[in-house]
ROPA-950989 format. One record per atom (N, C-alpha, C): atom name; x, y, z. Coordinates in Angstrom, 3 decimals, always signed. Example, Ala and Ser with C-alpha at 12.3 -4.5 7.8 and 13.67 -1.06 7.14 Angstrom:
2
N; +13.190; -5.690; +7.800
CA; +12.300; -4.500; +7.800
C; +13.200; -3.300; +7.800
N; +12.850; -2.250; +7.080
CA; +13.670; -1.060; +7.140
C; +12.900; +0.030; +7.870
END
This chain:
195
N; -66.301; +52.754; -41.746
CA; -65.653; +53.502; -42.820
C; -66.251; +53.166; -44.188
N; -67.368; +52.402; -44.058
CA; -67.883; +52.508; -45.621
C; -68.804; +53.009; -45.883
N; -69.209; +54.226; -44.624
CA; -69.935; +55.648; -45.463
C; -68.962; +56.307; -45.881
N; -69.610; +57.404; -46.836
CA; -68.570; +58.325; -47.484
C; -68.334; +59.779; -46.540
N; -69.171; +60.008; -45.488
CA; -69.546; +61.042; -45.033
C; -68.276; +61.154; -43.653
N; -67.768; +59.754; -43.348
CA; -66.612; +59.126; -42.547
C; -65.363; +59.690; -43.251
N; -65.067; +59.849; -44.569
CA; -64.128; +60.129; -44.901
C; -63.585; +61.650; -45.335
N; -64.774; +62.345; -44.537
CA; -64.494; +63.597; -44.663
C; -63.797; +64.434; -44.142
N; -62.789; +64.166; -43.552
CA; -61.175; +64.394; -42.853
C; -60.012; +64.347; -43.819
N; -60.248; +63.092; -45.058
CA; -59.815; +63.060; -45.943
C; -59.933; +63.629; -47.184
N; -60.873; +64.269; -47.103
CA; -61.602; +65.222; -48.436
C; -61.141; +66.723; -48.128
N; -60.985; +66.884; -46.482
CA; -60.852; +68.018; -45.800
C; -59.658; +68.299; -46.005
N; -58.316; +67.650; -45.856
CA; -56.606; +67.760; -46.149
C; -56.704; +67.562; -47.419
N; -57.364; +67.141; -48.398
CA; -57.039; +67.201; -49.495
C; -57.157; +68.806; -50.167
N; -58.093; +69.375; -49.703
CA; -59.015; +71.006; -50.214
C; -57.614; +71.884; -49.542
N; -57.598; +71.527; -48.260
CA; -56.998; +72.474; -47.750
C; -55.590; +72.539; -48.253
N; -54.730; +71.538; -48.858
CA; -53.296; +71.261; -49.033
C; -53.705; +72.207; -51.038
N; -54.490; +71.821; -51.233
CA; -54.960; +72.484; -53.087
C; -55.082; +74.033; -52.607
N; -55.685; +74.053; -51.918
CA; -56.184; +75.678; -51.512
C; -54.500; +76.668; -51.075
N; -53.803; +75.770; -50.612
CA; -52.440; +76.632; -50.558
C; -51.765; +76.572; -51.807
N; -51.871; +75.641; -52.816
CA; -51.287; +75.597; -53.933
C; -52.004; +76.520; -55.389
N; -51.821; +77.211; -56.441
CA; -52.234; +77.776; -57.188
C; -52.068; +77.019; -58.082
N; -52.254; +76.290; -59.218
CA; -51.889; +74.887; -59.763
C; -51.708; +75.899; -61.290
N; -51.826; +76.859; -61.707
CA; -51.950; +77.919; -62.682
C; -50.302; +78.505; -62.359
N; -49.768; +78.548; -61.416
CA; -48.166; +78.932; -60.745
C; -47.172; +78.162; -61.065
N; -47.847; +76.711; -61.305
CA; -46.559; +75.571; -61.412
C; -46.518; +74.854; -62.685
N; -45.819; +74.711; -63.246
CA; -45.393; +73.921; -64.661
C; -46.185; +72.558; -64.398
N; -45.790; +72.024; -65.601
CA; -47.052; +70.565; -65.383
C; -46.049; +69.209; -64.368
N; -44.466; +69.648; -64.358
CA; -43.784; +68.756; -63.701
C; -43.678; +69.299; -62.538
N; -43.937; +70.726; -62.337
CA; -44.178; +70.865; -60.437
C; -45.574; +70.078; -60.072
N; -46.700; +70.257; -60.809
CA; -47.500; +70.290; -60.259
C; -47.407; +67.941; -60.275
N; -46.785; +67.743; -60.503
CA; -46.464; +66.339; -60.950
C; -46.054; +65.595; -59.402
N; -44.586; +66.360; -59.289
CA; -44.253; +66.325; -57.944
C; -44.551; +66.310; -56.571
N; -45.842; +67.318; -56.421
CA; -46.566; +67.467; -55.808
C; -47.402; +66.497; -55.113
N; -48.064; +66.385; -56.205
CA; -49.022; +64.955; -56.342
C; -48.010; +63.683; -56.245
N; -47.178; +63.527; -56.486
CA; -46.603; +62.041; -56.162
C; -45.702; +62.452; -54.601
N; -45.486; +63.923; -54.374
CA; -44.843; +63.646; -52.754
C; -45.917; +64.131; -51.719
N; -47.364; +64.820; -51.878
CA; -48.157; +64.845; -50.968
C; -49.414; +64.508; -51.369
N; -50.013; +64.640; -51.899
CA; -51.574; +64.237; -52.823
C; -51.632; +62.722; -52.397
N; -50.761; +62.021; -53.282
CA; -51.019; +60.990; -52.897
C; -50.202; +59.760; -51.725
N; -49.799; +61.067; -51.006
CA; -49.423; +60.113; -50.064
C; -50.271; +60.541; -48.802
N; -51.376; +61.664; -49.105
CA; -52.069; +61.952; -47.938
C; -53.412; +61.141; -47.517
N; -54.030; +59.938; -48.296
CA; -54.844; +59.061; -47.577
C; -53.955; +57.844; -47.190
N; -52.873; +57.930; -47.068
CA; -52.241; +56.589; -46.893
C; -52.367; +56.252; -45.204
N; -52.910; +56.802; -44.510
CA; -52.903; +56.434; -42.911
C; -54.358; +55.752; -43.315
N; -55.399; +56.304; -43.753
CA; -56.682; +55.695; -44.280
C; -56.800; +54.310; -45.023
N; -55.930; +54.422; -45.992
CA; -56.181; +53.331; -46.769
C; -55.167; +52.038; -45.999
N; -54.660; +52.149; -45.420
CA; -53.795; +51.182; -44.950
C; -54.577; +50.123; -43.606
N; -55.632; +50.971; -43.371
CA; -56.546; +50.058; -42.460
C; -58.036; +50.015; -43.092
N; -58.582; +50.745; -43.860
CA; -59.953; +50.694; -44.300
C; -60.094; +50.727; -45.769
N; -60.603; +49.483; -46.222
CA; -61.080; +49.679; -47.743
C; -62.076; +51.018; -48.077
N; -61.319; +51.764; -48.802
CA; -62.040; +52.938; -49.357
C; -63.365; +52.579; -50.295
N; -64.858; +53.679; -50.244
CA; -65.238; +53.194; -51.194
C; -65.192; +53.324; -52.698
N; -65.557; +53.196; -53.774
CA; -65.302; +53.923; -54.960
C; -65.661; +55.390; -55.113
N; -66.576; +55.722; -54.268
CA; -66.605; +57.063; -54.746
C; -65.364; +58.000; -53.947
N; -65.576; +57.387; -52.727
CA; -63.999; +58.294; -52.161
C; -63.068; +58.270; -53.120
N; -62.712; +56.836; -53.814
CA; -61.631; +56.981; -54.655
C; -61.758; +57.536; -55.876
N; -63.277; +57.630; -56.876
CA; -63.066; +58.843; -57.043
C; -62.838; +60.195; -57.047
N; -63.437; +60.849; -56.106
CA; -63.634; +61.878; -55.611
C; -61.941; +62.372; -55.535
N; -61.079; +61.425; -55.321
CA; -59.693; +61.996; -54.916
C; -59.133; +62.403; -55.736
N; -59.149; +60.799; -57.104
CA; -58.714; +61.337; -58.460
C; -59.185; +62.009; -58.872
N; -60.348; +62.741; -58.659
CA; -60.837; +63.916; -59.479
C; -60.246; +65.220; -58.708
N; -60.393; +64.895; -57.503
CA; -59.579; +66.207; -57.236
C; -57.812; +66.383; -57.494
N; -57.514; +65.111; -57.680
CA; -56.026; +64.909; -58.558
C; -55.736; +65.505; -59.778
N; -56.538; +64.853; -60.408
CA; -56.563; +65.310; -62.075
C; -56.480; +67.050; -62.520
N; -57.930; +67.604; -61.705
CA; -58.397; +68.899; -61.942
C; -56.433; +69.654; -61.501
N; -56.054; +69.767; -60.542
CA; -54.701; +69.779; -60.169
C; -53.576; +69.989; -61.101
N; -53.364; +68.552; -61.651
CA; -52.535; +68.004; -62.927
C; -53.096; +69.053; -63.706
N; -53.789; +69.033; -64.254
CA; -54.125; +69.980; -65.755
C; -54.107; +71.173; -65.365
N; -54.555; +71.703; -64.285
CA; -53.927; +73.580; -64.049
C; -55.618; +73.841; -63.522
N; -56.399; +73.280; -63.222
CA; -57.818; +73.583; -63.007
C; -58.055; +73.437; -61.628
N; -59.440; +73.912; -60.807
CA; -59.311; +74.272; -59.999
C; -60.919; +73.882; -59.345
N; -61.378; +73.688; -58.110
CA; -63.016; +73.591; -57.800
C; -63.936; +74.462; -58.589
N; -63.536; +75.458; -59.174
CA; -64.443; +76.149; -59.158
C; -64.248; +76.422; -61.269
N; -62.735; +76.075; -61.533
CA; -62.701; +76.303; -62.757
C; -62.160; +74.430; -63.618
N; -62.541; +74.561; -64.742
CA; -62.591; +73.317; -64.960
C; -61.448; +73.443; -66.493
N; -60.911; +72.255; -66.560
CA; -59.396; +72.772; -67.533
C; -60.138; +71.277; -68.416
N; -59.261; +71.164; -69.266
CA; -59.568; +70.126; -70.122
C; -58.369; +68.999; -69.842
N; -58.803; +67.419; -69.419
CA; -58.326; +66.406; -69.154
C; -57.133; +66.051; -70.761
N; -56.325; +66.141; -70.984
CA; -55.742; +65.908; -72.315
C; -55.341; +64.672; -72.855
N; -54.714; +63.685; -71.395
CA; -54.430; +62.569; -71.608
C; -55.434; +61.733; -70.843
N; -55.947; +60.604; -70.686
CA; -56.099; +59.949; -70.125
C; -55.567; +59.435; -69.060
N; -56.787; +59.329; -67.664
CA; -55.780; +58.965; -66.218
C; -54.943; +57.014; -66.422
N; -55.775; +56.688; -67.308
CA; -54.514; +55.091; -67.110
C; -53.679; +55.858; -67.820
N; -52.932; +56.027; -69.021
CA; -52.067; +56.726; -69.615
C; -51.609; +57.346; -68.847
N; -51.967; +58.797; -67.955
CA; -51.330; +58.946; -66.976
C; -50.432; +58.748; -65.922
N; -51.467; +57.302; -65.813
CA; -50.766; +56.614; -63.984
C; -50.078; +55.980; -64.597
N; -49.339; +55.464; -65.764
CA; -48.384; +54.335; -66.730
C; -47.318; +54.951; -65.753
N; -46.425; +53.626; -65.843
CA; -45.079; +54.060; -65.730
C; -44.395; +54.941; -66.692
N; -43.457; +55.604; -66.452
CA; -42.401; +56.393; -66.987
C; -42.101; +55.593; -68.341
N; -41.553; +54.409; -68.145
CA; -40.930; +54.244; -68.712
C; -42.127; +53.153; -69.992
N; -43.236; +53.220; -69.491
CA; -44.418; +53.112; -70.369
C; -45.160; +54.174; -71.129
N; -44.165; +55.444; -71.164
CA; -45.215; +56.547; -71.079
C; -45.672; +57.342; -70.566
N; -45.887; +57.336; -69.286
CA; -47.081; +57.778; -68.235
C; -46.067; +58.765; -67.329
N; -46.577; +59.192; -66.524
CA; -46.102; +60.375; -65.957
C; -45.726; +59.604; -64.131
N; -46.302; +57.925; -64.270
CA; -46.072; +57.671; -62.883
C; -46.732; +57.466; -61.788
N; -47.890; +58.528; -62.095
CA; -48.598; +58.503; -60.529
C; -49.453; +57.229; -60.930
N; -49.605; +57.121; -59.338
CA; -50.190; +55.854; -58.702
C; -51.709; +56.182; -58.946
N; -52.544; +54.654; -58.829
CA; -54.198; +54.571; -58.890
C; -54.724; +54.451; -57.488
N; -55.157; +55.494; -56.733
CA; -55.438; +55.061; -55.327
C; -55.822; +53.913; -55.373
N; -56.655; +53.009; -55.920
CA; -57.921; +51.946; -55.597
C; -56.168; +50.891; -56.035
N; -55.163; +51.066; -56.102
CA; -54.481; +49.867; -56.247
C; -53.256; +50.610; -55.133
N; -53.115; +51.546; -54.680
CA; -52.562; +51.963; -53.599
C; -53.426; +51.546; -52.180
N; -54.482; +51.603; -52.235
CA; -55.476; +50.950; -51.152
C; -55.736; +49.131; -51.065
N; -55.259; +49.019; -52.041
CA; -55.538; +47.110; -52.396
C; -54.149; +46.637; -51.452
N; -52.957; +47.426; -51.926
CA; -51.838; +47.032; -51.729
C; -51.365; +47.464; -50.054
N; -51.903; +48.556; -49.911
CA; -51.573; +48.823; -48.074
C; -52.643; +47.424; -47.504
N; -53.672; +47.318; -47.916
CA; -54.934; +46.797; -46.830
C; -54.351; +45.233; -47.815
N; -53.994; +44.838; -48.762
CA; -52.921; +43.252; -48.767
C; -51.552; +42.890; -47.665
N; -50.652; +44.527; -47.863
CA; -49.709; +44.507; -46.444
C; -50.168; +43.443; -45.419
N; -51.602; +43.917; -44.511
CA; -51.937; +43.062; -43.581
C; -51.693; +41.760; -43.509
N; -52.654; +41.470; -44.525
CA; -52.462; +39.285; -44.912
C; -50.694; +38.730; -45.116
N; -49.834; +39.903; -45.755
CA; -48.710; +39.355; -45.687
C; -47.780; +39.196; -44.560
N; -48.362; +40.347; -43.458
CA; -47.821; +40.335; -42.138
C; -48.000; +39.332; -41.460
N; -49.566; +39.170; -41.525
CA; -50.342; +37.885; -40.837
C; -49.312; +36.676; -41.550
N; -49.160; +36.208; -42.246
CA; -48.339; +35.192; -42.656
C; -47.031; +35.071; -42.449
N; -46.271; +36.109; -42.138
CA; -44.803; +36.204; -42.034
C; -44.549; +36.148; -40.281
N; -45.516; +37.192; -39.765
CA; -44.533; +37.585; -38.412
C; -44.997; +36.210; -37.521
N; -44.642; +36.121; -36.652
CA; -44.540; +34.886; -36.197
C; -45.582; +35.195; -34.802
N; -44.888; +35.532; -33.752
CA; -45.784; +35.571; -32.275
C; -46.390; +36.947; -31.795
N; -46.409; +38.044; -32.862
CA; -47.276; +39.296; -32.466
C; -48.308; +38.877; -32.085
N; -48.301; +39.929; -30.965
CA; -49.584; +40.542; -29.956
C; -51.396; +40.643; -31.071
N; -51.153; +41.009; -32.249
CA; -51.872; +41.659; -33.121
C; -52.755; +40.218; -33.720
N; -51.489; +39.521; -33.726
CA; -51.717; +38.092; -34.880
C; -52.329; +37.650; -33.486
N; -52.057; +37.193; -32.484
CA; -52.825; +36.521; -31.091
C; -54.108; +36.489; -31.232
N; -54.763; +38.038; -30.970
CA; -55.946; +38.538; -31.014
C; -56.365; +38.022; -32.355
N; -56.066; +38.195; -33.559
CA; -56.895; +37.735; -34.781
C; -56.885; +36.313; -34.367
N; -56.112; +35.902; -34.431
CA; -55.862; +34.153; -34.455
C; -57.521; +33.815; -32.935
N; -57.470; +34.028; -31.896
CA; -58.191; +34.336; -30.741
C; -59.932; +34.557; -31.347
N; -59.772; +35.575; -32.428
CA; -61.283; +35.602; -32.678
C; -62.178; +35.178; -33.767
N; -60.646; +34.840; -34.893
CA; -61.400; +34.582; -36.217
C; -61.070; +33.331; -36.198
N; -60.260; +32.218; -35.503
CA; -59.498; +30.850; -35.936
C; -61.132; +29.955; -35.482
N; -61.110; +28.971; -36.276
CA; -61.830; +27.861; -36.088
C; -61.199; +26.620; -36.773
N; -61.526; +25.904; -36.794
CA; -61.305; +24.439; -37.707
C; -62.160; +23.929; -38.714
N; -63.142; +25.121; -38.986
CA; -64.030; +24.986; -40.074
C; -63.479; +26.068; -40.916
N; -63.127; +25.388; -41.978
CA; -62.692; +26.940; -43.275
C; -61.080; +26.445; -43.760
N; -61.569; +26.569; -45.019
CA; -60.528; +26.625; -46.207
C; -59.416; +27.492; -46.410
N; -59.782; +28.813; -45.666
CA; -59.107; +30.035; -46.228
C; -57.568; +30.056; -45.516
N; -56.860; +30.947; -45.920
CA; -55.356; +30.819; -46.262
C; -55.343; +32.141; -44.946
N; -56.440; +32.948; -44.868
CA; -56.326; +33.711; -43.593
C; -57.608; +33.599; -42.944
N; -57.596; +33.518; -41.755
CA; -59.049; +33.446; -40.811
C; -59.644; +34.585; -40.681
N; -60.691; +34.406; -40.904
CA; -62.074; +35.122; -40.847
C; -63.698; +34.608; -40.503
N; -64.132; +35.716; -39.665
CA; -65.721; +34.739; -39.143
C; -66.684; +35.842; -39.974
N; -67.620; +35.005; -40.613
CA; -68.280; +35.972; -41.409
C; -69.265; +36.977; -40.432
N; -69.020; +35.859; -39.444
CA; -70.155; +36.883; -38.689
C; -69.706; +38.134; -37.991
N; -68.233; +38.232; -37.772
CA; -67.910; +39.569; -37.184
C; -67.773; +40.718; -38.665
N; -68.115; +42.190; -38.436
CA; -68.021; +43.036; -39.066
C; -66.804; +43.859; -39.038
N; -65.720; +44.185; -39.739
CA; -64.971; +45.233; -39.233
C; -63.707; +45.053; -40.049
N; -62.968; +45.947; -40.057
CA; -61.530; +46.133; -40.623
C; -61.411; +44.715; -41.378
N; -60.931; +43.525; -40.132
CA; -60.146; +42.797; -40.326
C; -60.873; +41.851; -41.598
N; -61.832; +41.885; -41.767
CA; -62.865; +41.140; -42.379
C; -62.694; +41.599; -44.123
N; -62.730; +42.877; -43.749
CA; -62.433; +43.237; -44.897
C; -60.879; +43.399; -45.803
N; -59.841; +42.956; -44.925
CA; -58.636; +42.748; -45.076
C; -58.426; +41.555; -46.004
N; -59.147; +40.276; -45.492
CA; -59.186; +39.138; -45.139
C; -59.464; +38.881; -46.596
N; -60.955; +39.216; -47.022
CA; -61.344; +39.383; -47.968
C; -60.740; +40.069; -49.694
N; -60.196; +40.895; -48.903
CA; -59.730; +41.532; -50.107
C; -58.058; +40.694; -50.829
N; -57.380; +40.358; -49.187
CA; -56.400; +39.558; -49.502
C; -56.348; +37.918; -50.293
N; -57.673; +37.385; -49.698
CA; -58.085; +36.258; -50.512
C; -58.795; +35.947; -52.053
N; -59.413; +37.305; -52.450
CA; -59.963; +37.921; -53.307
C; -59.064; +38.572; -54.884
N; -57.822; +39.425; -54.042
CA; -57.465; +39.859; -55.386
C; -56.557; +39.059; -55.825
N; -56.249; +39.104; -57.628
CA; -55.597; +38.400; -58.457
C; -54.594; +39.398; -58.874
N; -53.175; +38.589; -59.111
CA; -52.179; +39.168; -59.505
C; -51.855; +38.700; -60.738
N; -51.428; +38.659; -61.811
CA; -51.270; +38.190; -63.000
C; -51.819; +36.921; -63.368
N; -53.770; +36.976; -62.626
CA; -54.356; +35.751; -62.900
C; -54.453; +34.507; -62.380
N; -53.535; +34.887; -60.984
CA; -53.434; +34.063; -60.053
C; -54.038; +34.672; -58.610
N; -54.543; +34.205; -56.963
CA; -54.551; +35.189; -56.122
C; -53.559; +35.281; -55.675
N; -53.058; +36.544; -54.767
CA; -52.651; +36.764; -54.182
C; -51.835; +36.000; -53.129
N; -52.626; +35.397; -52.418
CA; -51.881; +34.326; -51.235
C; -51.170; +33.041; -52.253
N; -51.430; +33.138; -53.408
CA; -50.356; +32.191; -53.949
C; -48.917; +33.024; -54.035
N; -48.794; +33.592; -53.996
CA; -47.369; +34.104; -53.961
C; -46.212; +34.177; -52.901
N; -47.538; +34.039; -51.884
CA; -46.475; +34.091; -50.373
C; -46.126; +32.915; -49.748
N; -44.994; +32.136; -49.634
CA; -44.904; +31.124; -49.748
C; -43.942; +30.863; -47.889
N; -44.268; +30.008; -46.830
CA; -44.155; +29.418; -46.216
C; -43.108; +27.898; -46.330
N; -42.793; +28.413; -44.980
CA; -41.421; +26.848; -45.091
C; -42.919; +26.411; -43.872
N; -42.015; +24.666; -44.483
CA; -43.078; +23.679; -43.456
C; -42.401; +23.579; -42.166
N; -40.926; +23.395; -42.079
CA; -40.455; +23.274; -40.814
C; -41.188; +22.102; -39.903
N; -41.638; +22.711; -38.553
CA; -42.284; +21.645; -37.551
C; -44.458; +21.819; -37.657
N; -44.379; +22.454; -38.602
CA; -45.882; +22.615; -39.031
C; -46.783; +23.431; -38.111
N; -46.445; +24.485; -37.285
CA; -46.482; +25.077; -36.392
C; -47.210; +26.426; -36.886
N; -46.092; +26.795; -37.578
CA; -46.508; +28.503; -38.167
C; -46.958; +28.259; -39.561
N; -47.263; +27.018; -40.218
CA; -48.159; +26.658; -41.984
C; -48.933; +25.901; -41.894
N; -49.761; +26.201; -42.710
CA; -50.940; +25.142; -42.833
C; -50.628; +24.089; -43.724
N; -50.475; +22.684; -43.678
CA; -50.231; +21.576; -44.514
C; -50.946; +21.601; -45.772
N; -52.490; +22.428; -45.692
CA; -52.757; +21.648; -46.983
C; -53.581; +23.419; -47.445
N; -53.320; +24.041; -46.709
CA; -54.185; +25.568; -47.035
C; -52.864; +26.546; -47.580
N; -51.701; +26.691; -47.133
CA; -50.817; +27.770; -47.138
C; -50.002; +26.954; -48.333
N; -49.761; +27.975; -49.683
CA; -48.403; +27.505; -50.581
C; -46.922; +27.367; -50.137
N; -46.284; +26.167; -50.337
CA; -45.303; +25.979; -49.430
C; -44.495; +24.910; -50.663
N; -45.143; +24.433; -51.223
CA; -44.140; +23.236; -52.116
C; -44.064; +24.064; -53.319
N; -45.468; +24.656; -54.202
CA; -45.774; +24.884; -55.161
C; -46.479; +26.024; -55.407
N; -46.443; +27.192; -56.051
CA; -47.494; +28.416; -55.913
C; -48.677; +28.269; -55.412
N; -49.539; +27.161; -55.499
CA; -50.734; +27.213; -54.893
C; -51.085; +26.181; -53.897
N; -51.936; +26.482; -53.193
CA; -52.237; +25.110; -51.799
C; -52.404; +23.790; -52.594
N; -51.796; +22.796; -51.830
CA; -51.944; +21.647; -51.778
C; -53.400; +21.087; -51.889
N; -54.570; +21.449; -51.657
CA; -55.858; +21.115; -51.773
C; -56.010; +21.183; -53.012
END
């Protein structure tokens, strides 16, 4: 999934769901609605297992935007506000809608928080089975040498920062019988690992 030519199923429901809509028919709060109850909830089976690349995620917001303003593939309207201004909260301003590339961070983070919470899934077995070793620091297992989904999960979960901190500092583990936490890798006393 990190050609772009893979995600053309997703480019395909996007045309076809615009192509029934006339975006010139609907006020700027229909066409608002829209986009926050199908637009952007239609790569969410995608993004929830495969890091998108940037151009997919452009490509979407652009076909978002053109939408929002009353414009169309073939006719082009003028952008008035800015898309961060845009995607602001309501109550910042903004009209609300979401940034795919942080709608895709946050489904494909889901994973790492599952991996940490659920306890004896079938799912966690198999990862635990192919990525676990006793060499490695990380807060979720990963072998650099396999390619695929999970790798890139792994990565992205260990990778992104939340108000300047990562991510896996936030999810915090009881020690209990030391079974399901890592003593000195998983946050459990203090926001960040013990190392």
């Amino acid at each position: 999934m990190n050609r772009i030519n893979n995600w053309q199923p997703v480019y395909d429901i996007f045309r076809a769901r615009l192509a029934k809509w006339k975006s010139h028919l609907l006020s700027i709060g229909g066409r608002v609605v829209i986009i926050r109850s199908v637009l952007e909830s239609l790569p969410n089976y995608y993004f929830s297992l495969y890091k998108a690349p940037k151009k997919v995620i452009l490509d979407l917001e652009s076909m978002i935007k053109k939408f929002l303003w009353g414009g169309s593939s073939e006719e082009k309207k003028m952008h008035w506000v800015d898309w961060d201004r845009v995607s602001c909260h309501k109550k910042e301003g903004g009209l609300g809608l979401n940034k795919l590339k942080v709608v895709n961070t946050s489904l494909l983070a889901k994973w790492g928080w599952r991996y940490k919470t659920e306890k004896n899934n079938l799912w966690k077995r198999v990862i635990d089975a192919l990525h676990c070793s006793r060499v490695g620091w990380e807060c979720i297992p990963f072998k650099k040498s396999f390619n695929g989904v999970w790798n890139n999960i792994a990565k992205l979960f260990i990778n992104t920062k939340v108000g300047g901190s990562p991510l896996r500092n936030y999810i915090k583990g009881e020690l209990g019988n030391g079974k399901e936490i890592s003593f000195w890798l998983d946050p459990w006393l203090i926001n960040e690992p013990l190392k």
